[in-house]
N, CA, C and O atoms as a GROMACS GRO file, in nm:
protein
  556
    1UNK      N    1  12.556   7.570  11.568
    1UNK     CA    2  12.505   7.537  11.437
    1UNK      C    3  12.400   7.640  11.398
    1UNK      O    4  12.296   7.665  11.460
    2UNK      N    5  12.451   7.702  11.274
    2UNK     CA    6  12.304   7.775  11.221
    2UNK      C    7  12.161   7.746  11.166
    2UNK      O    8  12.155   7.658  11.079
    3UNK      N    9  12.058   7.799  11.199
    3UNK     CA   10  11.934   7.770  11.133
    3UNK      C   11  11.949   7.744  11.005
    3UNK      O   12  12.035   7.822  10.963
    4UNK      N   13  11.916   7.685  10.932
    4UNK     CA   14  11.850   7.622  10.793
    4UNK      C   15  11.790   7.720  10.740
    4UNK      O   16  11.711   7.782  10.812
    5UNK      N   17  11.807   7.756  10.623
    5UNK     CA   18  11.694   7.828  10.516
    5UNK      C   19  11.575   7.774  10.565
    5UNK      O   20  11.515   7.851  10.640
    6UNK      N   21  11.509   7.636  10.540
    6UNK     CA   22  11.428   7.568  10.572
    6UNK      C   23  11.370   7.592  10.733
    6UNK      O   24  11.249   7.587  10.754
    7UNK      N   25  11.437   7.612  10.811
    7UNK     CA   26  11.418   7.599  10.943
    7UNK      C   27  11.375   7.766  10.972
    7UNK      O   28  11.325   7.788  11.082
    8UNK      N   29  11.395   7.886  10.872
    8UNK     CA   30  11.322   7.972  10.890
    8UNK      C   31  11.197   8.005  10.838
    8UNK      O   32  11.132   8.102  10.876
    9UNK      N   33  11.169   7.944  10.771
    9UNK     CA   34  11.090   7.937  10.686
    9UNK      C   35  10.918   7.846  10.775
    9UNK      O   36  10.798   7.870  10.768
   10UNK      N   37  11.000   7.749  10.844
   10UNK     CA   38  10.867   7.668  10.955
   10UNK      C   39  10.881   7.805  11.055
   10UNK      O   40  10.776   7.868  11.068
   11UNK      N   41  10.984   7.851  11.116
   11UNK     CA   42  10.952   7.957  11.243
   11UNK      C   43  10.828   8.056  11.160
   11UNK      O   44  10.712   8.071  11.200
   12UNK      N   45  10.885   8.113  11.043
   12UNK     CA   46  10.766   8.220  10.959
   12UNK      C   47  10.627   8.142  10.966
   12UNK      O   48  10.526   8.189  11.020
   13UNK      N   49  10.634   8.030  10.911
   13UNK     CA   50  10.502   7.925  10.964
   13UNK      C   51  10.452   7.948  11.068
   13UNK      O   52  10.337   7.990  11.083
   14UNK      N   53  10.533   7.924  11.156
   14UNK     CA   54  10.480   7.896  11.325
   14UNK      C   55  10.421   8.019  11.316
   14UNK      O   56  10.298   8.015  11.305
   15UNK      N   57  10.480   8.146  11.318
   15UNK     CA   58  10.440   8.258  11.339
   15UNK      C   59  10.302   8.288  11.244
   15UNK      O   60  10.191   8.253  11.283
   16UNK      N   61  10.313   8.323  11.179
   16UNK     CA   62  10.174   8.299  11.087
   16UNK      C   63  10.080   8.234  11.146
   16UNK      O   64   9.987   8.301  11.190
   17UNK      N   65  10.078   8.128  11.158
   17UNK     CA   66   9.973   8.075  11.223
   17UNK      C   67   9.932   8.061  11.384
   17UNK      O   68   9.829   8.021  11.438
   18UNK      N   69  10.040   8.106  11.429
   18UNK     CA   70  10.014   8.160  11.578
   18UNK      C   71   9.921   8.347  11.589
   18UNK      O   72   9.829   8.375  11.667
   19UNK      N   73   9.975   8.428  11.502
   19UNK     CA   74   9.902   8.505  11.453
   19UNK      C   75   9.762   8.516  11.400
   19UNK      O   76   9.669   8.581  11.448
   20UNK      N   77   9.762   8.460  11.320
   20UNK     CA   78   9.569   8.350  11.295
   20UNK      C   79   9.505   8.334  11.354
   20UNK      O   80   9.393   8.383  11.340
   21UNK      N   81   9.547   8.228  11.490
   21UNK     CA   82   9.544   8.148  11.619
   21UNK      C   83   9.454   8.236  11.669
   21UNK      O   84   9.336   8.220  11.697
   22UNK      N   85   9.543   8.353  11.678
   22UNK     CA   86   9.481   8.410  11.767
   22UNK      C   87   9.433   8.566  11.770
   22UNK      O   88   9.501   8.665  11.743
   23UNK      N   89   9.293   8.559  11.811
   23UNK     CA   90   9.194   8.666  11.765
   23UNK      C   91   9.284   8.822  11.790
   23UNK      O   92   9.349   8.893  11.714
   24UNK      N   93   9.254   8.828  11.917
   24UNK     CA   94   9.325   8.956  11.998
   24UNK      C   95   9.463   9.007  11.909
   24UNK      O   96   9.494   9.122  11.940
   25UNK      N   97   9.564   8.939  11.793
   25UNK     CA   98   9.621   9.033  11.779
   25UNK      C   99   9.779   8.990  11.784
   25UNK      O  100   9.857   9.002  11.689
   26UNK      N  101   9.816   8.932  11.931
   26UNK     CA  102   9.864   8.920  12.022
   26UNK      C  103   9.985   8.807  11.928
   26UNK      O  104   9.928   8.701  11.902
   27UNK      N  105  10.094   8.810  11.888
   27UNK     CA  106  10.169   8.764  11.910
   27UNK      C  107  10.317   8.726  11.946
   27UNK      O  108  10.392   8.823  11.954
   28UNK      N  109  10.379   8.591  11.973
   28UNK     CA  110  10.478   8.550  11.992
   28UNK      C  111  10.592   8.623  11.946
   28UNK      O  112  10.582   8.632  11.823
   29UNK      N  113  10.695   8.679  11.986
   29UNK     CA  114  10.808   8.733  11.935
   29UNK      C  115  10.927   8.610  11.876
   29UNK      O  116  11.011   8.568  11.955
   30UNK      N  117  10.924   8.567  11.749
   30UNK     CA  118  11.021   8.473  11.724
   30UNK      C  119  11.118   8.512  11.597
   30UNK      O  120  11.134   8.455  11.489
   31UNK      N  121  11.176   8.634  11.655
   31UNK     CA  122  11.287   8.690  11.554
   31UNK      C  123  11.278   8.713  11.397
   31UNK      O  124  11.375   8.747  11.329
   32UNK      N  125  11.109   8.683  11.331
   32UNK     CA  126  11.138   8.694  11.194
   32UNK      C  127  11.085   8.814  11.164
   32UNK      O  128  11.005   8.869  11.240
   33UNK      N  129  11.133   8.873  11.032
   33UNK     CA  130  11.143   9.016  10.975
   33UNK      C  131  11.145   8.955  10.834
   33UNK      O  132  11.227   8.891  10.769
   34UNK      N  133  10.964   9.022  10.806
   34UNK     CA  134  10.897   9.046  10.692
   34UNK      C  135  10.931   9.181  10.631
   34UNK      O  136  10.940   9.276  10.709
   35UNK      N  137  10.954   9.203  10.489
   35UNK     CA  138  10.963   9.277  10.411
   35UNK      C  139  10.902   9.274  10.291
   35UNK      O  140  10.915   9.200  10.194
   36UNK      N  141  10.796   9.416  10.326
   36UNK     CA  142  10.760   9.406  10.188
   36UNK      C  143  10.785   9.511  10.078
   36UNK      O  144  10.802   9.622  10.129
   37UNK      N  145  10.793   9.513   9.942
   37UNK     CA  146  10.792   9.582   9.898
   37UNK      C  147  10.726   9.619   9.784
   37UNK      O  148  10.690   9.517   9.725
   38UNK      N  149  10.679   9.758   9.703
   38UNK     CA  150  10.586   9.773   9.636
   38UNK      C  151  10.619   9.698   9.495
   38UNK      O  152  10.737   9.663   9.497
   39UNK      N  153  10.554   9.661   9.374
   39UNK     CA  154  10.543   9.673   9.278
   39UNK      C  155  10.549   9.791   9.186
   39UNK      O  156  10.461   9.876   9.200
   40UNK      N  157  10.644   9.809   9.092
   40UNK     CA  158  10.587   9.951   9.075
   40UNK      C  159  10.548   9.870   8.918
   40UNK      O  160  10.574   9.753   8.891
   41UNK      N  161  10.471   9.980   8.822
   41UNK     CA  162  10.462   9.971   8.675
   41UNK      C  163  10.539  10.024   8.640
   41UNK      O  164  10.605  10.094   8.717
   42UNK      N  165  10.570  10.017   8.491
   42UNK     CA  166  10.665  10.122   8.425
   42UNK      C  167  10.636  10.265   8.386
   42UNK      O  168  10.724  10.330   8.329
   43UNK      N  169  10.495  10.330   8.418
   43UNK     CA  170  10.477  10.462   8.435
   43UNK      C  171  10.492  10.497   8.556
   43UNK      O  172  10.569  10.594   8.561
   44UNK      N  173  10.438  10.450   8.708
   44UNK     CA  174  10.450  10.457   8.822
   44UNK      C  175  10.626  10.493   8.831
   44UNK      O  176  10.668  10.605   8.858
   45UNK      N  177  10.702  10.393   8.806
   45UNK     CA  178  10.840  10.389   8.814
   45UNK      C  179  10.947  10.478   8.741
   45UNK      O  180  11.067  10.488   8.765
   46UNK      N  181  10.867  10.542   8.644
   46UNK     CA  182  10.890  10.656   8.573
   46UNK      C  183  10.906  10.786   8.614
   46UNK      O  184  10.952  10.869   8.535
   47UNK      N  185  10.867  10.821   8.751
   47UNK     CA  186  10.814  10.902   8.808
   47UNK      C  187  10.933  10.961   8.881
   47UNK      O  188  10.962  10.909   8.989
   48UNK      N  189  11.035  11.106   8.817
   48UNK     CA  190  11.193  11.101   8.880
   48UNK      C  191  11.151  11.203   9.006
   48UNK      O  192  11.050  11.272   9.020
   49UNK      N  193  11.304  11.178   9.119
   49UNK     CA  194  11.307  11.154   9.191
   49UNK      C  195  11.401  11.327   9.176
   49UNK      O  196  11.523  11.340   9.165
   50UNK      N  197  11.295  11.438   9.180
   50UNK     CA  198  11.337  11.527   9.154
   50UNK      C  199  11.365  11.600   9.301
   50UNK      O  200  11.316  11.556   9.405
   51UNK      N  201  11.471  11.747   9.298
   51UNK     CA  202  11.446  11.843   9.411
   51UNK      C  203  11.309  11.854   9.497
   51UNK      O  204  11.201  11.838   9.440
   52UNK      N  205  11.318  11.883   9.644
   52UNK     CA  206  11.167  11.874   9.682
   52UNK      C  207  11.126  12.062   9.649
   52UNK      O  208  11.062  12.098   9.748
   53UNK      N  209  11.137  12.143   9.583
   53UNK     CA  210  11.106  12.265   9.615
   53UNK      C  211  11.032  12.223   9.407
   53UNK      O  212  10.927  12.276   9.370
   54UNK      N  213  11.091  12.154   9.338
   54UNK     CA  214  11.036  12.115   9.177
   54UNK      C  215  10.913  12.039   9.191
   54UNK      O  216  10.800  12.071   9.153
   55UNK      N  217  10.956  11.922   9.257
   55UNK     CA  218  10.828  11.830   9.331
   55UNK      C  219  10.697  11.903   9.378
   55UNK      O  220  10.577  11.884   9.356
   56UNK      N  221  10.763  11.986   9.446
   56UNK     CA  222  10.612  12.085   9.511
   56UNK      C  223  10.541  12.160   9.402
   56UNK      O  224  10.418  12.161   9.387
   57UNK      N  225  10.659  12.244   9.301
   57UNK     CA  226  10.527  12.313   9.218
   57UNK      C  227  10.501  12.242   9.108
   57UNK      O  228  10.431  12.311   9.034
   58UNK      N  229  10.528  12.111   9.050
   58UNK     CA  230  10.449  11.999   9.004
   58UNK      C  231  10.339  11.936   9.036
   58UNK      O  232  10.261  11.883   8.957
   59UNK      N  233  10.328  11.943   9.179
   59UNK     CA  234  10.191  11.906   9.219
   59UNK      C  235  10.124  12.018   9.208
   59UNK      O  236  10.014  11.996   9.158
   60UNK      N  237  10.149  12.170   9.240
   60UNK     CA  238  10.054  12.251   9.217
   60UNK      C  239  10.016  12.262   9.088
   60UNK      O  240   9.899  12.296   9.074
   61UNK      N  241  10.090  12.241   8.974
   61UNK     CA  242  10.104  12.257   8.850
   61UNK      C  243   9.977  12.117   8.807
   61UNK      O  244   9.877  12.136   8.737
   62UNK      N  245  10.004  12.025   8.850
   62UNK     CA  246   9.964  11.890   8.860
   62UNK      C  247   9.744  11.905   8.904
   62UNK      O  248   9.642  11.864   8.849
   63UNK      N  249   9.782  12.004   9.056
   63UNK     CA  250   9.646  12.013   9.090
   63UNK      C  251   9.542  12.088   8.998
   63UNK      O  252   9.435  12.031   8.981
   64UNK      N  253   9.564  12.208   8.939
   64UNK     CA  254   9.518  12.304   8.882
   64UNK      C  255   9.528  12.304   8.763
   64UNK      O  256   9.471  12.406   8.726
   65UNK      N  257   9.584  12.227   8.641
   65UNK     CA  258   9.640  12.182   8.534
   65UNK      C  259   9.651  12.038   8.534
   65UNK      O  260   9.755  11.974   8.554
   66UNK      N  261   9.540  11.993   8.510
   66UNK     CA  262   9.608  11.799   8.500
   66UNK      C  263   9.709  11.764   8.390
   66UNK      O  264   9.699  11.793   8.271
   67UNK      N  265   9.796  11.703   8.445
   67UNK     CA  266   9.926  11.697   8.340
   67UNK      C  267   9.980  11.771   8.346
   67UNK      O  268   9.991  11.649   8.336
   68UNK      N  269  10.040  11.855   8.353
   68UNK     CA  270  10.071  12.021   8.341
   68UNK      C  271  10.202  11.971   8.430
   68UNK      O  272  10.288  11.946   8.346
   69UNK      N  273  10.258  11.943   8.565
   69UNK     CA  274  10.316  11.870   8.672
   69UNK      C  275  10.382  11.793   8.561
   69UNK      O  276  10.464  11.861   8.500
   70UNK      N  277  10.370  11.678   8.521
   70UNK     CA  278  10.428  11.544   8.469
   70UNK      C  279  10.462  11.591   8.344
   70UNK      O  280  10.560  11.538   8.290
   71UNK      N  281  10.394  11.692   8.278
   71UNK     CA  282  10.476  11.735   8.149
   71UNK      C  283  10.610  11.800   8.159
   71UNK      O  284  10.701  11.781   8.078
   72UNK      N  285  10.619  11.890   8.282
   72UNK     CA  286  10.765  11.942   8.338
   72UNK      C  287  10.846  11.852   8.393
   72UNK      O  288  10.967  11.853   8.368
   73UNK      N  289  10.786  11.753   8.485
   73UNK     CA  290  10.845  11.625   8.559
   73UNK      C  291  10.949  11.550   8.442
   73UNK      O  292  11.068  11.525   8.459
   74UNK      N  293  10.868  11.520   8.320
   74UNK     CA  294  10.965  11.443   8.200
   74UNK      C  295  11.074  11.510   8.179
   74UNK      O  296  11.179  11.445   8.192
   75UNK      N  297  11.083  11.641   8.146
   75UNK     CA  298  11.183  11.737   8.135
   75UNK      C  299  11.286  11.702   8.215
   75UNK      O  300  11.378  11.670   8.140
   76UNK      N  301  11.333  11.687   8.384
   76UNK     CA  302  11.407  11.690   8.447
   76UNK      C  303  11.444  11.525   8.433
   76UNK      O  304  11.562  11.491   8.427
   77UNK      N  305  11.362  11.448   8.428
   77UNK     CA  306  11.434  11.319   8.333
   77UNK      C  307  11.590  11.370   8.275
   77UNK      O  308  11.702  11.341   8.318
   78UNK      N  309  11.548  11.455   8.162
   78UNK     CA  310  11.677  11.496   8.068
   78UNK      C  311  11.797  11.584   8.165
   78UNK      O  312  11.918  11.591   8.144
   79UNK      N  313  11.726  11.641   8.262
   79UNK     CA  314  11.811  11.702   8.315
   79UNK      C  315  11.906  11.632   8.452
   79UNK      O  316  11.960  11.685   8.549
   80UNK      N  317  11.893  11.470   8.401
   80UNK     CA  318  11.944  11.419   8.524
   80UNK      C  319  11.892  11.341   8.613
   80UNK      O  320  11.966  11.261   8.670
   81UNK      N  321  11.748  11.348   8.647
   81UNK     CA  322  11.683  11.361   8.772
   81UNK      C  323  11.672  11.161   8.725
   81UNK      O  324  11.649  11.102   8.619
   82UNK      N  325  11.708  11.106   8.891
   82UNK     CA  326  11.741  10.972   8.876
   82UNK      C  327  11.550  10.905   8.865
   82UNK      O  328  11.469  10.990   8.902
   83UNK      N  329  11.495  10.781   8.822
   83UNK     CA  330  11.382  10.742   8.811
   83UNK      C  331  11.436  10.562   8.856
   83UNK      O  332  11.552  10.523   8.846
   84UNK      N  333  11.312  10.472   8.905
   84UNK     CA  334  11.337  10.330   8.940
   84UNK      C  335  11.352  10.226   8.768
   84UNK      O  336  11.334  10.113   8.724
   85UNK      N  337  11.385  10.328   8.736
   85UNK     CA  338  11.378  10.224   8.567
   85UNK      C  339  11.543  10.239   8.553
   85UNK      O  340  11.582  10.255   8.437
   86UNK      N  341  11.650  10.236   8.659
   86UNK     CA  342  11.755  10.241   8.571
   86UNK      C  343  11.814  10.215   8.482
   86UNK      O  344  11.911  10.278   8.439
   87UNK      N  345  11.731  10.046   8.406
   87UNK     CA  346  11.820  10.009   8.288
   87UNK      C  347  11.768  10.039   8.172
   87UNK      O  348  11.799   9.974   8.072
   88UNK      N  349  11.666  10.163   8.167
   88UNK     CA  350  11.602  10.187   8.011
   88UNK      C  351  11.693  10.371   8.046
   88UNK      O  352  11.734  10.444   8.136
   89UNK      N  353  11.673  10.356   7.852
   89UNK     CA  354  11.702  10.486   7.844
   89UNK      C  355  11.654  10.588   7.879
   89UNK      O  356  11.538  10.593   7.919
   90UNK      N  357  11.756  10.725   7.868
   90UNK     CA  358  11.696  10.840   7.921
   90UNK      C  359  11.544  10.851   7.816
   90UNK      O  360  11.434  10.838   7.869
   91UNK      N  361  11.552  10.868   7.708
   91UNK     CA  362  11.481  10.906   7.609
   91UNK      C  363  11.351  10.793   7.712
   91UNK      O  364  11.270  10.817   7.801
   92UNK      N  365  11.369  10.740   7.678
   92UNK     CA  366  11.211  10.582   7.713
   92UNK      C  367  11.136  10.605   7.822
   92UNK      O  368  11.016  10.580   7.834
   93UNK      N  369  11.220  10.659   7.912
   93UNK     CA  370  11.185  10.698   8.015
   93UNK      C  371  11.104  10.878   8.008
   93UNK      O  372  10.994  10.911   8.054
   94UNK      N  373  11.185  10.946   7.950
   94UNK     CA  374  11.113  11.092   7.902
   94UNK      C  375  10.961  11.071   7.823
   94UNK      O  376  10.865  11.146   7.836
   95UNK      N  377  10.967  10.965   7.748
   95UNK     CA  378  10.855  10.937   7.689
   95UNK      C  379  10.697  10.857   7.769
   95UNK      O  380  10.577  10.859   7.741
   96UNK      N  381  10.802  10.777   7.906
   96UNK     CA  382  10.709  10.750   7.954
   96UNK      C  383  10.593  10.875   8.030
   96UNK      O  384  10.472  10.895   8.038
   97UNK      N  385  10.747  10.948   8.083
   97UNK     CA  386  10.626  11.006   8.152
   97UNK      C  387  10.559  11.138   8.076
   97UNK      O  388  10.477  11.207   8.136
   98UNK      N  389  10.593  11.164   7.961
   98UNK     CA  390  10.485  11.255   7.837
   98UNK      C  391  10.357  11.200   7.789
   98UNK      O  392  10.262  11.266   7.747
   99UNK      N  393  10.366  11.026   7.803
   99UNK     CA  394  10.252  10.970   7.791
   99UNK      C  395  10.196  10.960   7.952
   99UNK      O  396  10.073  10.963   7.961
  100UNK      N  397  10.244  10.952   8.031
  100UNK     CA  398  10.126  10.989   8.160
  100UNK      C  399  10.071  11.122   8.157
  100UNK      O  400   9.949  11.131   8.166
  101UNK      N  401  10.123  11.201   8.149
  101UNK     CA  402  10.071  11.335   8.119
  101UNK      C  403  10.006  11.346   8.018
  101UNK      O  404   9.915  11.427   8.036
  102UNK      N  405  10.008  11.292   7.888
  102UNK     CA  406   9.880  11.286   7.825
  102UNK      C  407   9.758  11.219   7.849
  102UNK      O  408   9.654  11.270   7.808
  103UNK      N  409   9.756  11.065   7.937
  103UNK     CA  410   9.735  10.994   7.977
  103UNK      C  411   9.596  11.132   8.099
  103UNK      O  412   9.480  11.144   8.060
  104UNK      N  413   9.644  11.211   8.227
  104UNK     CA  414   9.624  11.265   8.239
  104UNK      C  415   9.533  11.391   8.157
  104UNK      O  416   9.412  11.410   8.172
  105UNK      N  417   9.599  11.450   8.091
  105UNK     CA  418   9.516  11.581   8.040
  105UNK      C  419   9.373  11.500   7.946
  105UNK      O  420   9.258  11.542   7.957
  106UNK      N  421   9.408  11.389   7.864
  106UNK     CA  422   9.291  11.301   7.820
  106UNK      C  423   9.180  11.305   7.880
  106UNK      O  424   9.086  11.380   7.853
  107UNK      N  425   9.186  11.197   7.991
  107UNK     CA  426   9.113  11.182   8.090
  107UNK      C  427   9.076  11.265   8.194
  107UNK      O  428   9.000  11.230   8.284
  108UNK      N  429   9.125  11.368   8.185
  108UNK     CA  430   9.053  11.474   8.317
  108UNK      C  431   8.930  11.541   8.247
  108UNK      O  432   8.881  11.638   8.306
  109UNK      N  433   8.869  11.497   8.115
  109UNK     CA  434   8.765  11.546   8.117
  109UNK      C  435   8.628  11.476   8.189
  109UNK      O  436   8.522  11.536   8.208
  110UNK      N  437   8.660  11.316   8.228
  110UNK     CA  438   8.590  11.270   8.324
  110UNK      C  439   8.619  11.231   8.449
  110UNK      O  440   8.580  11.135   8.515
  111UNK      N  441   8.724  11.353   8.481
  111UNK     CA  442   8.721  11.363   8.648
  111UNK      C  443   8.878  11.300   8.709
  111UNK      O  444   8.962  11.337   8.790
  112UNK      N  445   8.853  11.155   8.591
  112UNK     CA  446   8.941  10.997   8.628
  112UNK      C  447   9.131  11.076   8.642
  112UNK      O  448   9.216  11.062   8.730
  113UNK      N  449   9.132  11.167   8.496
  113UNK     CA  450   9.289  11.258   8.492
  113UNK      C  451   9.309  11.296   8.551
  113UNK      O  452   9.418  11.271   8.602
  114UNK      N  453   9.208  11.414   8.617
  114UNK     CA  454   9.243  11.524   8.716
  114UNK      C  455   9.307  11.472   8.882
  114UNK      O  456   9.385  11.530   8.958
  115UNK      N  457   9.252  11.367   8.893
  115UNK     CA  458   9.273  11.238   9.027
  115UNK      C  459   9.364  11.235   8.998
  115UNK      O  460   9.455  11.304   9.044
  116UNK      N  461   9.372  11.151   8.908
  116UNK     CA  462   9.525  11.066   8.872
  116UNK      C  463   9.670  11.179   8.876
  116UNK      O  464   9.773  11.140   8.932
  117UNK      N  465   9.666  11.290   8.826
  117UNK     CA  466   9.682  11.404   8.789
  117UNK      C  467   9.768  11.418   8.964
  117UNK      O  468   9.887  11.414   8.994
  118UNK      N  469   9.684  11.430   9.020
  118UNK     CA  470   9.691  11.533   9.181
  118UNK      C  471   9.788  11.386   9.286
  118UNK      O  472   9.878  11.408   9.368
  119UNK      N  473   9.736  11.258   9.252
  119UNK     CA  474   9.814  11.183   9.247
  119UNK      C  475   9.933  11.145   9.207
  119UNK      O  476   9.993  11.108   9.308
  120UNK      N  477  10.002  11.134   9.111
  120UNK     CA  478  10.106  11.177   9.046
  120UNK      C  479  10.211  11.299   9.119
  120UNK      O  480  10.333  11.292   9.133
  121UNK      N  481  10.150  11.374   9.146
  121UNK     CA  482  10.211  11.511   9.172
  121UNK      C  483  10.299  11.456   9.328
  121UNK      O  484  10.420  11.453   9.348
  122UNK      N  485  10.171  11.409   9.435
  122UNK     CA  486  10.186  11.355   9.520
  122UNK      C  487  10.262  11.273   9.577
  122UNK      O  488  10.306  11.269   9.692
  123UNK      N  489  10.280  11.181   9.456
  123UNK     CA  490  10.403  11.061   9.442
  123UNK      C  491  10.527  11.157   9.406
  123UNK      O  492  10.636  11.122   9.453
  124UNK      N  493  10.523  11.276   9.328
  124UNK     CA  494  10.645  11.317   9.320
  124UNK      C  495  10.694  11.407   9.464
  124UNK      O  496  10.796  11.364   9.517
  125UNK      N  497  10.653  11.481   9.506
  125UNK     CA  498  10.645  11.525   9.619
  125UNK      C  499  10.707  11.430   9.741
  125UNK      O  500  10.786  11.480   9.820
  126UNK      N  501  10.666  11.286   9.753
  126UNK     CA  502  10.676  11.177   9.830
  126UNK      C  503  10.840  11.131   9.767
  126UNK      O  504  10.943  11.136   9.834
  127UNK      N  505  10.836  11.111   9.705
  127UNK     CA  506  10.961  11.094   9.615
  127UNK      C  507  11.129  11.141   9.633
  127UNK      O  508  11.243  11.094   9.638
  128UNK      N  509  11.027  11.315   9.638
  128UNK     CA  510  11.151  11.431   9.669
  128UNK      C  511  11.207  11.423   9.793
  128UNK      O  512  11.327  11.439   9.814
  129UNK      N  513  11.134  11.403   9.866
  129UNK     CA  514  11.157  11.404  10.031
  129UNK      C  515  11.220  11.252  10.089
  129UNK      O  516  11.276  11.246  10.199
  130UNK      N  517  11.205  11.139  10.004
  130UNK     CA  518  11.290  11.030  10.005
  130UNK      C  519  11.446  11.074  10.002
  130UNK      O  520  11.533  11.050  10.087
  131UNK      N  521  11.459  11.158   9.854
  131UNK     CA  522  11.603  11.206   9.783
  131UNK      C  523  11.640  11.285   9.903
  131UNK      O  524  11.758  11.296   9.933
  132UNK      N  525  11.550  11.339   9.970
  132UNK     CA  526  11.587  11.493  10.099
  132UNK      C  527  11.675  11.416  10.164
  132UNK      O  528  11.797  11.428  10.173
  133UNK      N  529  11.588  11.317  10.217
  133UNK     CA  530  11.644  11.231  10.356
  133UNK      C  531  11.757  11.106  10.337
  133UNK      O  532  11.795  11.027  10.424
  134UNK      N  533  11.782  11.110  10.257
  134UNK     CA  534  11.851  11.003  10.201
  134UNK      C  535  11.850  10.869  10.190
  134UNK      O  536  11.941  10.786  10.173
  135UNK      N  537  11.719  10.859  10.203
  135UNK     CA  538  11.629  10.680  10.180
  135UNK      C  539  11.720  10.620  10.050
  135UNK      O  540  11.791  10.689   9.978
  136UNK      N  541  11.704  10.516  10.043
  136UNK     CA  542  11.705  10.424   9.941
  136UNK      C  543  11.607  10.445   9.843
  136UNK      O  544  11.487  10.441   9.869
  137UNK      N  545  11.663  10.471   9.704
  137UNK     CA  546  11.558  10.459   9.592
  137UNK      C  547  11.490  10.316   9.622
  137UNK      O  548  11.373  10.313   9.659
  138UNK      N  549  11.545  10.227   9.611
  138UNK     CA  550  11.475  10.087   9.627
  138UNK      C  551  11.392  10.043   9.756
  138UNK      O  552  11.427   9.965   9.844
  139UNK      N  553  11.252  10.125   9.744
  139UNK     CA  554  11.161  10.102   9.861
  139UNK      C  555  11.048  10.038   9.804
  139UNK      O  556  10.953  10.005   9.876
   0.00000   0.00000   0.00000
């Protein structure tokens, strides 16, 4: 007879709170497998999932130029490049990320763009090397 929806759900219990229980760390092995996964926003998620050799000089473009990165990044939108928003249009999506990059060049006059900026770049970079290895877009 198989476990119950229900009946995994008390083991995740048990475990949890055997975990709690106990200070050190230390627990019980009882077969359950947590998954988590991120949230993205719809600019975050905007963010395509370009070549890693484009990825790289976006972030340089990105470090030294805030915005500068994400203004080219939108571009390859049009040229294909897949993003986690599959069910909006190409266009909506090009627009999102022209408004992060403005979003960016705005705000890097108090520091907040230029971050965000070198960040961005980073995520694309992280991104590319997903597409390298052949991860799952859906992480």
């Amino acid at each position: 007879m198989e476990p119950s929806h229900k009946d995994a759900e008390t083991a995740a219990a048990a475990a949890a709170a055997a975990a709690a229980a106990d200070p050190r760390g230390a627990t019980s092995s009882s077969g359950v497998v947590v998954q988590v996964r991120e949230k993205k926003g719809p600019l975050r998620a905007a963010i395509p999932y370009m070549p890693f050799p484009v990825a790289v000089i976006c972030l340089f473009l990105n470090t030294f130029v805030p915005g500068l990165g994400t203004f080219v990044s939108a571009f390859t939108v049009l040229c294909g490049a897949r993003t986690d928003l599959p069910d909006r249009h190409v266009c909506c999506v090009f627009w999102l990320n022209i408004a992060a990059a403005l979003i960016q060049i705005l705000t890097a006059i108090v520091m907040v763009g230029w971050i965000m900026s070198i960040f961005w770049g980073m995520d694309m970079v992280i991104l590319a090397s997903y597409k390298e290895q052949g991860i799952p877009q859906q992480l």
